[in-house]
DSSP file (Angstrom, degrees, kcal/mol; ACC not computed):
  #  RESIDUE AA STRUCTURE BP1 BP2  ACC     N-H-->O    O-->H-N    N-H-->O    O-->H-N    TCO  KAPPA ALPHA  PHI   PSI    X-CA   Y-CA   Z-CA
    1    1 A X     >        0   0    0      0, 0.0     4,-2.3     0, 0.0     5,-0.2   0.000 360.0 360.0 360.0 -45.0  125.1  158.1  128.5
    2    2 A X  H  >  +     0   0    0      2,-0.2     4,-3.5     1,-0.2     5,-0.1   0.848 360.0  54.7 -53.1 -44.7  123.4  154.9  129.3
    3    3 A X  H  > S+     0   0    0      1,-0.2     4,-2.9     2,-0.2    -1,-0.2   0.926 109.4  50.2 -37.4 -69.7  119.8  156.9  128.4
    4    4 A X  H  > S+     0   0    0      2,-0.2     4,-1.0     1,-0.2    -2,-0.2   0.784 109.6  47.8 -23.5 -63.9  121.4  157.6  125.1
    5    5 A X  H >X S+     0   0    0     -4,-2.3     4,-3.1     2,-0.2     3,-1.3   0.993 114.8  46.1 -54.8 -65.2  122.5  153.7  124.4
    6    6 A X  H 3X S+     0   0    0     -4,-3.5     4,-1.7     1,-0.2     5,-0.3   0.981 115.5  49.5 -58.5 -57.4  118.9  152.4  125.3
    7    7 A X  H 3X S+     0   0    0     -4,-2.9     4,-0.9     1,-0.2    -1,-0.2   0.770 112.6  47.2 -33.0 -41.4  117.5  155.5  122.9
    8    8 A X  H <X S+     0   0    0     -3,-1.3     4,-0.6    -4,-1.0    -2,-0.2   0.633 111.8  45.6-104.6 -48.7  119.7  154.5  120.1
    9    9 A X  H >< S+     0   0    0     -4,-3.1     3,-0.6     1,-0.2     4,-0.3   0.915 110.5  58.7 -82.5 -20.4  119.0  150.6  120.1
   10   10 A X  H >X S+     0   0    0     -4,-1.7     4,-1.5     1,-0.2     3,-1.3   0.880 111.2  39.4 -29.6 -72.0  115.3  151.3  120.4
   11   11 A X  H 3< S+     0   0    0     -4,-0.9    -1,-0.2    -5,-0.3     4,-0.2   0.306 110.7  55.0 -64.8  -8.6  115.3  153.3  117.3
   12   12 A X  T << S+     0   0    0     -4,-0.6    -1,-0.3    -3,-0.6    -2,-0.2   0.219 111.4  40.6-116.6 -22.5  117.2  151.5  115.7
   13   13 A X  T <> S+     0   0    0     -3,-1.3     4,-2.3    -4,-0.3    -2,-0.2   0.646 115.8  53.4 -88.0 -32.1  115.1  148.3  116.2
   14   14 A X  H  X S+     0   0    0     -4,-1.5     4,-2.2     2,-0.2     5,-0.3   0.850 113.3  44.6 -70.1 -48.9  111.8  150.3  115.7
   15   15 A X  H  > S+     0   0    0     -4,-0.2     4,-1.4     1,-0.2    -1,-0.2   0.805 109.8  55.6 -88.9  -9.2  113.2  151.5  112.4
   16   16 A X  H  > S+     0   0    0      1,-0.2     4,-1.7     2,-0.2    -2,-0.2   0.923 114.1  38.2 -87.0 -50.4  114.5  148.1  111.4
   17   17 A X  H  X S+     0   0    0     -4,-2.3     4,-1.3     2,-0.2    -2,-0.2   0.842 111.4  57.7 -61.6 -18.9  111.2  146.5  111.7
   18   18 A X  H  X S+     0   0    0     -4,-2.2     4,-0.7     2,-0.2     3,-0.2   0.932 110.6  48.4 -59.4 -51.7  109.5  149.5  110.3
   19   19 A X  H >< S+     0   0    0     -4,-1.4     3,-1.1    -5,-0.3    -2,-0.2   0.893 112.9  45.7 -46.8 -62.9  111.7  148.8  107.4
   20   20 A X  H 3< S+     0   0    0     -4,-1.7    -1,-0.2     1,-0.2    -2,-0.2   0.606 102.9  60.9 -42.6 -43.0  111.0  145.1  107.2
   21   21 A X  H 3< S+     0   0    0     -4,-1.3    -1,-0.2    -3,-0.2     3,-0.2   0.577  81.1 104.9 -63.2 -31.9  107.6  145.0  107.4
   22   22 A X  S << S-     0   0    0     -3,-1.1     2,-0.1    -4,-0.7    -3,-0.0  -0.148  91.4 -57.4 -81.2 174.6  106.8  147.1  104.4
   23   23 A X        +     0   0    0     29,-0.1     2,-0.6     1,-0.0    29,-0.2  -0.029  63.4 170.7 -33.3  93.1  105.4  145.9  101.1
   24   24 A X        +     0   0    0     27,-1.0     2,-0.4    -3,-0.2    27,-0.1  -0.951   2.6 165.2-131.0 103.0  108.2  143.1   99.5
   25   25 A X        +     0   0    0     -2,-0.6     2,-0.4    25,-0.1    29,-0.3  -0.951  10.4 169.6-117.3 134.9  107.1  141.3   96.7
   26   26 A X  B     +a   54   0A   0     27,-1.2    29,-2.6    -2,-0.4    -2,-0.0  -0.996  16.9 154.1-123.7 104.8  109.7  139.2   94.5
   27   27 A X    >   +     0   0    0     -2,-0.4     3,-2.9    27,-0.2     4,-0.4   0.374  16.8 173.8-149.3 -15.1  107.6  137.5   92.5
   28   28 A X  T 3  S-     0   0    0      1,-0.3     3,-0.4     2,-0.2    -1,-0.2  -0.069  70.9 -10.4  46.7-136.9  110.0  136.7   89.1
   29   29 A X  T 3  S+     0   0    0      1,-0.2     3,-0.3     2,-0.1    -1,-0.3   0.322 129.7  68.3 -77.0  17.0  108.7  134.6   86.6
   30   30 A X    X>  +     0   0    0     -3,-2.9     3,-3.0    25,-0.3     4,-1.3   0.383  59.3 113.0-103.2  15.6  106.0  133.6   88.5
   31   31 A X  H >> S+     0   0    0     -4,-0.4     4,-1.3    -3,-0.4     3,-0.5   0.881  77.9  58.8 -51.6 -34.9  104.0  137.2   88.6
   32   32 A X  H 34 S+     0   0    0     -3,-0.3    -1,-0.3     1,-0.3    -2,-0.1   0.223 100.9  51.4 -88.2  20.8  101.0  135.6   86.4
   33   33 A X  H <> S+     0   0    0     -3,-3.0     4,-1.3     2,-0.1    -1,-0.3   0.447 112.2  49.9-123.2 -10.0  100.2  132.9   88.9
   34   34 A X  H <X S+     0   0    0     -4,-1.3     4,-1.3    -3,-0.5    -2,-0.2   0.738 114.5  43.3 -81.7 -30.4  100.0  135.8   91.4
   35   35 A X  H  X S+     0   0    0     -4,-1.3     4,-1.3     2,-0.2     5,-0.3   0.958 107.8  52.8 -75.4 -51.5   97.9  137.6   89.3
   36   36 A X  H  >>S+     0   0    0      1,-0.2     4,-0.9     2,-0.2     5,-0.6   0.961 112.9  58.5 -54.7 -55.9   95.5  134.6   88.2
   37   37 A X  H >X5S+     0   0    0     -4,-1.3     4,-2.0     2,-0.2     3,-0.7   0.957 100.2  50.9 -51.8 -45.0   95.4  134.4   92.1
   38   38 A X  H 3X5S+     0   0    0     -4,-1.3     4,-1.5     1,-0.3     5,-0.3   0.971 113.8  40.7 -25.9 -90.0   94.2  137.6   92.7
   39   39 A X  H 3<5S+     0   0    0     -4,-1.3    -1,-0.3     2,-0.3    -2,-0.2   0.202 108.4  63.0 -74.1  21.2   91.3  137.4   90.3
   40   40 A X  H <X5S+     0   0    0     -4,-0.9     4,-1.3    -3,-0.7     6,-0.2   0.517 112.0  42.5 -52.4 -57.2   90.5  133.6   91.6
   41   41 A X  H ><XS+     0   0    0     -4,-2.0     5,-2.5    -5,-0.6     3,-1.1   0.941 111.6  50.0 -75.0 -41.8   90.0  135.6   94.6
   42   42 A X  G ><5S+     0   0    0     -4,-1.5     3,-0.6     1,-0.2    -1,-0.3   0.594 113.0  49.5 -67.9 -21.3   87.9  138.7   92.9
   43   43 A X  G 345S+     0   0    0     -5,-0.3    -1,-0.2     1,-0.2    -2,-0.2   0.634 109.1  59.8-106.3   1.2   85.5  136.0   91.1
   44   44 A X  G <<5S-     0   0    0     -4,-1.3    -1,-0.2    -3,-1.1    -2,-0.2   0.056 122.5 -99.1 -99.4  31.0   85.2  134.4   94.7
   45   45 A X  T < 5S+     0   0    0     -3,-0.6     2,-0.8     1,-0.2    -3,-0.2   0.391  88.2 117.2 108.6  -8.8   83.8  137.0   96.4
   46   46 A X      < -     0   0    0     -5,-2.5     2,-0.5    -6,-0.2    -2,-0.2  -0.884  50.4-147.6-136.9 118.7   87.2  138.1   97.9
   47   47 A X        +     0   0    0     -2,-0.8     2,-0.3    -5,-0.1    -8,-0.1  -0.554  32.3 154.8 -56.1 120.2   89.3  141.2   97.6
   48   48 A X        -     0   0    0     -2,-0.5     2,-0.8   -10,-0.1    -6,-0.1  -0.885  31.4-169.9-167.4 159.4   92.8  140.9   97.8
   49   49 A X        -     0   0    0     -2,-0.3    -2,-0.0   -11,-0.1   -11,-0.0  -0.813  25.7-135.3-122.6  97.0   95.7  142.4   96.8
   50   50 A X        +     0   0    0     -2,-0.8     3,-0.1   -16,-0.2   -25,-0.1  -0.332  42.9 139.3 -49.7 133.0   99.3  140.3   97.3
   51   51 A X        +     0   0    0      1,-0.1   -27,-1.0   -27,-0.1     2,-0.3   0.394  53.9  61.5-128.3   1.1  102.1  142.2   98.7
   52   52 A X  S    S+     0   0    0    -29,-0.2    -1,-0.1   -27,-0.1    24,-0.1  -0.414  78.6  95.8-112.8-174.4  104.0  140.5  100.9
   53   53 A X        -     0   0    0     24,-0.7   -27,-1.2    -2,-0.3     2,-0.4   0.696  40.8-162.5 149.4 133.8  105.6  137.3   99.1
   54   54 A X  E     -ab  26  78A   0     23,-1.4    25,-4.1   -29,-0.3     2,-0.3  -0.951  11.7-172.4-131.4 132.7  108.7  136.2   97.4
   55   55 A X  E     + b   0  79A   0    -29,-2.6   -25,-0.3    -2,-0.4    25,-0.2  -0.736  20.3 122.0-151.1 117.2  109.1  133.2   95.1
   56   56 A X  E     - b   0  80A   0     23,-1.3    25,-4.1    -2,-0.3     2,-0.2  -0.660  56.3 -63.0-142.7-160.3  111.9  131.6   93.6
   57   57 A X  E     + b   0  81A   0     23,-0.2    25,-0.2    -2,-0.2     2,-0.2  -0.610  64.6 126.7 -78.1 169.8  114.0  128.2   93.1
   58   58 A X  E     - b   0  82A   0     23,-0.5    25,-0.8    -2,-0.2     2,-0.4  -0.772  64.0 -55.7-144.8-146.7  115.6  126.7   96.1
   59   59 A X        -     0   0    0     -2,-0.2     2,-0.2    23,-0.1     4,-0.1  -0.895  55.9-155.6-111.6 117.1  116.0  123.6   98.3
   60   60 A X        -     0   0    0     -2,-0.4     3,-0.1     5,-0.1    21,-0.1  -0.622  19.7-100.2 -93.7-170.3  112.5  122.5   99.5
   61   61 A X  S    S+     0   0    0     -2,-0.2     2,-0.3     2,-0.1    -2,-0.0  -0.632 108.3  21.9-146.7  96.4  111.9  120.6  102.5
   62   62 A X  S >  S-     0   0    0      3,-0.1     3,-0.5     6,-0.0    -1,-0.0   0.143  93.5-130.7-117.0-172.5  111.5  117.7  102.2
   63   63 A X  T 3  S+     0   0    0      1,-0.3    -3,-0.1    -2,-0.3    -2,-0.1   0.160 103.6  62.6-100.1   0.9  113.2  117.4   98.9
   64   64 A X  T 3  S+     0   0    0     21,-0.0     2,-0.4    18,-0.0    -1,-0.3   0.310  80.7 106.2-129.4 -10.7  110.5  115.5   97.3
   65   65 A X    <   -     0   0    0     -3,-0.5    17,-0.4     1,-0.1    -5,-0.1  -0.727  65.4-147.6 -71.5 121.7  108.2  118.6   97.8
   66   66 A X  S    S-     0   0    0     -2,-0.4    16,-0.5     1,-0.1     2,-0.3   0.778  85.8  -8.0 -71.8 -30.8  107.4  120.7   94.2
   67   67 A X        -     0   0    0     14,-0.2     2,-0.3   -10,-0.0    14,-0.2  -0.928  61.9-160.4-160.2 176.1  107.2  124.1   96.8
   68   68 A X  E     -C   80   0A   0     12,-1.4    12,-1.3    -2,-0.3     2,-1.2  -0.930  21.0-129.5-164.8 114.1  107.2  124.8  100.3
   69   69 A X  E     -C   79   0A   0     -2,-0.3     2,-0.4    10,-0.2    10,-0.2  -0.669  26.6-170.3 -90.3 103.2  105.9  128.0  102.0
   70   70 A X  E     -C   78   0A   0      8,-2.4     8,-1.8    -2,-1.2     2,-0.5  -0.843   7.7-166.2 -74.6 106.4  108.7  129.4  104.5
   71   71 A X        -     0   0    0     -2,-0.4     2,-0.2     6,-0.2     6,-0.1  -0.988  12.5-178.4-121.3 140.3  107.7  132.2  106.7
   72   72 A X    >   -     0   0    0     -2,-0.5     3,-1.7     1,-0.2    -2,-0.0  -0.870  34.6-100.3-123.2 120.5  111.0  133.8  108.4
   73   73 A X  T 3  S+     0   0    0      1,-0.2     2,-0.4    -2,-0.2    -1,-0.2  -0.026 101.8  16.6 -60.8-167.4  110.7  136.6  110.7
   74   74 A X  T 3  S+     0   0    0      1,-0.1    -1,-0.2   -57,-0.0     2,-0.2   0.300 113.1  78.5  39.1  12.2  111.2  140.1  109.7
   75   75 A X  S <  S-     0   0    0     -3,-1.7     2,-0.5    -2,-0.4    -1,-0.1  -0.637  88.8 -89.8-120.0-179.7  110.9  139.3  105.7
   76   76 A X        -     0   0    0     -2,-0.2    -4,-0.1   -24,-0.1   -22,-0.1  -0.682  62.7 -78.4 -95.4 145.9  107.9  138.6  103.3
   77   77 A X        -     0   0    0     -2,-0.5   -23,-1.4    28,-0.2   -24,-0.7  -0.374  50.4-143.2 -30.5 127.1  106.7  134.8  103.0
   78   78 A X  E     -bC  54  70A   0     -8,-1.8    -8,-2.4   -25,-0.3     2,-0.5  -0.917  17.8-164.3-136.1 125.7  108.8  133.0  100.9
   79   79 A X  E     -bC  55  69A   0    -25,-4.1   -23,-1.3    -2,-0.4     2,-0.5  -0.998  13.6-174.0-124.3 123.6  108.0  129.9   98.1
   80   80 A X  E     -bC  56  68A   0    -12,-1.3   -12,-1.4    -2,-0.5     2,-0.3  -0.957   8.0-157.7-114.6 133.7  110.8  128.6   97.5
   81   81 A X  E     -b   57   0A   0    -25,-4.1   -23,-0.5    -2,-0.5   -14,-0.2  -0.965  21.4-114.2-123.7 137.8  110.3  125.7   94.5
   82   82 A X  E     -b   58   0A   0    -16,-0.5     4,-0.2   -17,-0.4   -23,-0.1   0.041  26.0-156.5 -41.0 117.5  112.3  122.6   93.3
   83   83 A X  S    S+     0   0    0    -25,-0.8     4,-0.2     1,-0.1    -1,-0.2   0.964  88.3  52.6 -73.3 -37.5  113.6  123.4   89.8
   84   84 A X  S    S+     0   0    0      1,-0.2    -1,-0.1     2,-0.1    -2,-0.1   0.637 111.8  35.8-123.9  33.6  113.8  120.3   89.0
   85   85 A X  S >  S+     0   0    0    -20,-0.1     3,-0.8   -19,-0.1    -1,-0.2   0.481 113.5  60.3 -91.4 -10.0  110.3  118.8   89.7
   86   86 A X  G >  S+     0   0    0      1,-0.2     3,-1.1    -4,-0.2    -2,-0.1   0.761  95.8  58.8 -87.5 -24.3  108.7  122.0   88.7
   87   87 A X  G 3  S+     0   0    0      1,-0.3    -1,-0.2    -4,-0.2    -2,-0.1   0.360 110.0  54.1 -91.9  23.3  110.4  121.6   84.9
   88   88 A X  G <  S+     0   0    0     -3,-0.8    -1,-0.3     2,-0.1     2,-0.3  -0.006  85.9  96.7-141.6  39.8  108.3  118.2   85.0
   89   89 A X  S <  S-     0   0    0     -3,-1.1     5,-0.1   -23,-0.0     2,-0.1  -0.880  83.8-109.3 -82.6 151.2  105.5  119.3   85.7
   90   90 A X    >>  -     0   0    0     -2,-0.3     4,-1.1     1,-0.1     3,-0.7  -0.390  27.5-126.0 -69.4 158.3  102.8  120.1   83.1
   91   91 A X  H 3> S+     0   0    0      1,-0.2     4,-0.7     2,-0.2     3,-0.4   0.919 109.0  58.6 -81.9 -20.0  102.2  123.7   82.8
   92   92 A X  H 34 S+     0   0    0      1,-0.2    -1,-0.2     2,-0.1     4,-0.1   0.854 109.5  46.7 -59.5 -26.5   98.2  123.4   83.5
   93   93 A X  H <4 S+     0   0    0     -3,-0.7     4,-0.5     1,-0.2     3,-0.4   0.540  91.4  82.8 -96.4  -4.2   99.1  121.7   87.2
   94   94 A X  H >X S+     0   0    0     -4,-1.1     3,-1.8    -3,-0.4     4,-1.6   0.972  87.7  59.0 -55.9 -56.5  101.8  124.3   88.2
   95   95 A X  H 3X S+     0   0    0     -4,-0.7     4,-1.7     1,-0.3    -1,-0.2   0.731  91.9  56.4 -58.4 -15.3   99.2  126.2   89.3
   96   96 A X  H 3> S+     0   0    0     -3,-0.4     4,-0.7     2,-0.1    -1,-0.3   0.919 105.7  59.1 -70.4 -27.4   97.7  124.1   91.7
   97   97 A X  H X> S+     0   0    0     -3,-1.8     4,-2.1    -4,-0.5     3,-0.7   0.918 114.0  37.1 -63.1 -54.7  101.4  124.1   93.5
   98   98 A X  H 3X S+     0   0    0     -4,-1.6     4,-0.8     1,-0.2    -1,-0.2   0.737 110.1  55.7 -97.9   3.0  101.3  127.7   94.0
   99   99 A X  H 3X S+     0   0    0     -4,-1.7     4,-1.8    -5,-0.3    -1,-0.2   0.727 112.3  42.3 -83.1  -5.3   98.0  128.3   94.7
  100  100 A X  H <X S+     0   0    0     -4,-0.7     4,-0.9    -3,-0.7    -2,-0.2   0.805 119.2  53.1-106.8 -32.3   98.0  125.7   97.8
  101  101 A X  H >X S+     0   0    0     -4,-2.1     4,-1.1    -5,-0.2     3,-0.8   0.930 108.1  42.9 -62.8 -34.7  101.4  127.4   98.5
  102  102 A X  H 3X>S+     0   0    0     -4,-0.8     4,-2.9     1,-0.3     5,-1.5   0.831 104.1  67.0 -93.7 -11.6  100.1  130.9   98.4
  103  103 A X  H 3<5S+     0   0    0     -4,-1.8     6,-3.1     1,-0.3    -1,-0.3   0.904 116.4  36.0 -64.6 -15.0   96.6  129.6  100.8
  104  104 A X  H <<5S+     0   0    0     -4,-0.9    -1,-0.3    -3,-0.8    -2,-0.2   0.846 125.6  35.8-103.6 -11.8   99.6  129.2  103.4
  105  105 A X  H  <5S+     0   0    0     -4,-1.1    -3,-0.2    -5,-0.2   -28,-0.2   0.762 137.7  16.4-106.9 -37.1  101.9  132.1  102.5
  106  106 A X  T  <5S+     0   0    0     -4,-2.9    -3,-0.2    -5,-0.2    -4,-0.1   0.955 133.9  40.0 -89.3 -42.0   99.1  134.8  101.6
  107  107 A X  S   <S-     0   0    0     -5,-1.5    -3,-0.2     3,-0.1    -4,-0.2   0.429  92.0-134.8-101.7 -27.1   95.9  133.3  103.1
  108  108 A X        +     0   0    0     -6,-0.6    -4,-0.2     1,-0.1    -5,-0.1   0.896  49.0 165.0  66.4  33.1   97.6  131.9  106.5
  109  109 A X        -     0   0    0     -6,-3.1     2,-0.2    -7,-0.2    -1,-0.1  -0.285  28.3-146.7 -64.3 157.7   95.4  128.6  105.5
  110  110 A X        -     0   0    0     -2,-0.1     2,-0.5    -3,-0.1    -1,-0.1  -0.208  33.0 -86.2-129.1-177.7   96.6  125.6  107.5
  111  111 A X        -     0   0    0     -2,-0.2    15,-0.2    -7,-0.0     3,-0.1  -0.886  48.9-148.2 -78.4 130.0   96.5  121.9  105.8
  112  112 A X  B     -d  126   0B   0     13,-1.4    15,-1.0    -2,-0.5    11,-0.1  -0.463  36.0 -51.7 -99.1-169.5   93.1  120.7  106.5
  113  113 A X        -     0   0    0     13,-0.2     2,-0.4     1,-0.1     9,-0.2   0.051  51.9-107.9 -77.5 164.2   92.4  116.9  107.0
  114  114 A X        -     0   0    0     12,-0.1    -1,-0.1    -3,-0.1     3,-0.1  -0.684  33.4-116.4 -82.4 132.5   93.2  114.2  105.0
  115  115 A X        -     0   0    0     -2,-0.4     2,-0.1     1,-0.1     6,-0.1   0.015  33.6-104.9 -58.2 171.7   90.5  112.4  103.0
  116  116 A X    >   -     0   0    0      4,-0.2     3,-1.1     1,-0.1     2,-1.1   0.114  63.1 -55.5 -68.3 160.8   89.7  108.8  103.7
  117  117 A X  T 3  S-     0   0    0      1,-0.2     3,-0.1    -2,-0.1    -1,-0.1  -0.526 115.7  -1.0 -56.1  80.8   90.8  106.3  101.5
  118  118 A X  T 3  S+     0   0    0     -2,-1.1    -1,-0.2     1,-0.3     2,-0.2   0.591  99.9 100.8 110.2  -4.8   89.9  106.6   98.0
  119  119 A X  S <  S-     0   0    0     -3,-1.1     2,-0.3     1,-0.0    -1,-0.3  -0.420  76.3-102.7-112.5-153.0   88.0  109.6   97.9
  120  120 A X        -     0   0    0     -2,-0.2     2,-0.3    -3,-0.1    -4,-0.2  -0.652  38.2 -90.7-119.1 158.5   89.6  113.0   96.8
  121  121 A X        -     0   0    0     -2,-0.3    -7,-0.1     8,-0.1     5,-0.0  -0.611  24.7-148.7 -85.1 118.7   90.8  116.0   98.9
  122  122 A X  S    S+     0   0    0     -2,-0.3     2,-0.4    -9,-0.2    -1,-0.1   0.506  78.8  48.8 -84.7  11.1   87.9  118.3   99.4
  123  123 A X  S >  S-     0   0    0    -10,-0.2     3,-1.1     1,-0.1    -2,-0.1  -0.996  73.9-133.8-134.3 135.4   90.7  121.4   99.5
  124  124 A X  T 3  S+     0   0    0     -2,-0.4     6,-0.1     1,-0.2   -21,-0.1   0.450 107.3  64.1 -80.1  10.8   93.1  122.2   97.7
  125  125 A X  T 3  S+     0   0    0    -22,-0.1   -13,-1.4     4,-0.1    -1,-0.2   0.347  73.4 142.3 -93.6  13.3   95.1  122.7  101.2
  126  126 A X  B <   -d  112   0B   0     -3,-1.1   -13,-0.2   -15,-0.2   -12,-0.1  -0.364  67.5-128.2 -33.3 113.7   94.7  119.0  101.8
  127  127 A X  S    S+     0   0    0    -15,-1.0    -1,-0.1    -2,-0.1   -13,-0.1   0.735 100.0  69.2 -48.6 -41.0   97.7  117.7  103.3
  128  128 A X  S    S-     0   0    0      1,-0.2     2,-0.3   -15,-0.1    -8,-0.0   0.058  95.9-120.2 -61.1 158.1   97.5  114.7  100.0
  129  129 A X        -     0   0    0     -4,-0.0     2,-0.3    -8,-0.0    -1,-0.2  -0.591  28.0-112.4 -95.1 174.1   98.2  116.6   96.9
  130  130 A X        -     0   0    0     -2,-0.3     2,-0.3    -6,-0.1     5,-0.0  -0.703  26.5-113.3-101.1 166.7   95.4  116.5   94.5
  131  131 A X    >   -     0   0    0     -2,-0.3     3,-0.6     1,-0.1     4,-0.1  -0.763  32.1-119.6 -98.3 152.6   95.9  114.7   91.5
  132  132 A X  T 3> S+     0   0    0     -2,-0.3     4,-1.5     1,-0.3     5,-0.1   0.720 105.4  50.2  -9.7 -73.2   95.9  117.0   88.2
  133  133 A X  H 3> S+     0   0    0      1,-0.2     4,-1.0     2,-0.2    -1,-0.3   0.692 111.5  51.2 -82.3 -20.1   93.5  116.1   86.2
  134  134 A X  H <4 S+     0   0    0     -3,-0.6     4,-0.3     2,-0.2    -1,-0.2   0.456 111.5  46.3-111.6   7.6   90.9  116.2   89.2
  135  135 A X  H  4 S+     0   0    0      2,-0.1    -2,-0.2    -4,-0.1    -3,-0.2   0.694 115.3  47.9-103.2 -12.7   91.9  119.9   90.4
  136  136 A X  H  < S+     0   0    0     -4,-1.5    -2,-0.2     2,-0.1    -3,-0.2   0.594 115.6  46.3 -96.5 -41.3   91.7  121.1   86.4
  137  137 A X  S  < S+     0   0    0     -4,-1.0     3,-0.2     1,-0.1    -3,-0.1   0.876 129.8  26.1 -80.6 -36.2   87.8  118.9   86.3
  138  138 A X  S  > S+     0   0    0     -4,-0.3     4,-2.5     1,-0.2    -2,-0.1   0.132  76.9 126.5-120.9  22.7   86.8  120.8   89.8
  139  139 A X  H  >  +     0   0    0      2,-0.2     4,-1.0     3,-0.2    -1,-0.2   0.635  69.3  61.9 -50.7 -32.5   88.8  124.0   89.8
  140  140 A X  H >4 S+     0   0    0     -3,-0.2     3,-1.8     2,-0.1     4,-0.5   0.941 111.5  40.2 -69.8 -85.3   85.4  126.2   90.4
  141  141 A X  H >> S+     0   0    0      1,-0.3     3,-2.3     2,-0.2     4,-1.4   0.737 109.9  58.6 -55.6 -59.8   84.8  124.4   93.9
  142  142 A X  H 3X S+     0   0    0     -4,-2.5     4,-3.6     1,-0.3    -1,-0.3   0.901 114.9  33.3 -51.7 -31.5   88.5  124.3   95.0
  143  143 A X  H << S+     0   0    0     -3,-1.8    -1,-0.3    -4,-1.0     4,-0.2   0.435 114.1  59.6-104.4  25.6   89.1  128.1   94.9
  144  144 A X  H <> S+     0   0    0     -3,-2.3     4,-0.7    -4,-0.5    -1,-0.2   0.485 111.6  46.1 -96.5 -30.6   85.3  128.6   96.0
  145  145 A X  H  < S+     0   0    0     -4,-1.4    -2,-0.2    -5,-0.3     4,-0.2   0.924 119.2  37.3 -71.4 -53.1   86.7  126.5   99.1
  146  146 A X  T >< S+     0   0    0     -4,-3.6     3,-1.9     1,-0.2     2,-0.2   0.930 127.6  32.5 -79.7 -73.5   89.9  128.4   99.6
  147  147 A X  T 34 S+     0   0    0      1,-0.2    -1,-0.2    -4,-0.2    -2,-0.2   0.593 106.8  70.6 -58.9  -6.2   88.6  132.1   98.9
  148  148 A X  T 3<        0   0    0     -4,-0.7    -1,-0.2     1,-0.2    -2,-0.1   0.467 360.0 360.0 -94.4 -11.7   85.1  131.4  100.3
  149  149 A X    <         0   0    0     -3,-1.9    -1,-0.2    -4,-0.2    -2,-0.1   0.566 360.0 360.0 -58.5 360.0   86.8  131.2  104.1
């Protein structure tokens, strides 16, 4: 009987992670900033195809954060974004929020260091956000930086 019990939770763990593992994207209204990542990544030299990832509102943390990449075992990566700092953003700089979200949620990108004083973030995974207007001037470099790893 015991054999049986130990068979049972086995398979039963094996088929729940099997389960978990497979292909989960939840992607809402945000499906064209996963595609424009895509082909970011096809004009840098880099295949890739998203499939794991989920993104909707929530509660970031910290609360003063526009998105935040959550990874949770046994689910896909999750960006979860403020609703309402995200409806005050301009719609040309949302993409810089979910592309530095997806270098940690697709791309398993880290923050890399923080600039010096005064100068600009040579990544857009900089711990610093970038300002706007200077990820929109130098947008060829940044995602030559992220897809180019």
């Amino acid at each position: 009987m015991m054999v049986w019990c130990r068979f049972f939770v086995l398979f039963f763990l094996a088929g729940s992670m099997v389960a978990c593992v497979g292909p989960s994207l939840k992607i809402n209204e945000f499906g064209h900033f996963v595609k424009d990542f895509e082909q970011a990544a096809k004009e840098h030299g880099r295949d890739l195809r998203v499939r794991h990832l989920e993104i909707g509102y929530g509660l970031t943390i910290p609360e003063t954060a526009v998105a935040s990449c959550y990874f949770l075992p046994f689910v896909a990566p999750h960006i979860t974004i403020n609703r309402d700092l995200w409806q005050q953003i301009e719609p040309a700089c949302k993409e810089m929020y979910l592309f530095h979200e997806m270098g940690h949620c697709v791309l398993h990108r880290r923050h890399s260091k923080k600039p010096k004083s005064g100068e600009l973030p040579d990544s857009l995974m900089s711990w610093n956000t970038l300002p706007c207007d200077a990820y929109l001037k130098n947008r060829s470099a940044y995602m030559q930086e992220l897809f180019g790893q």
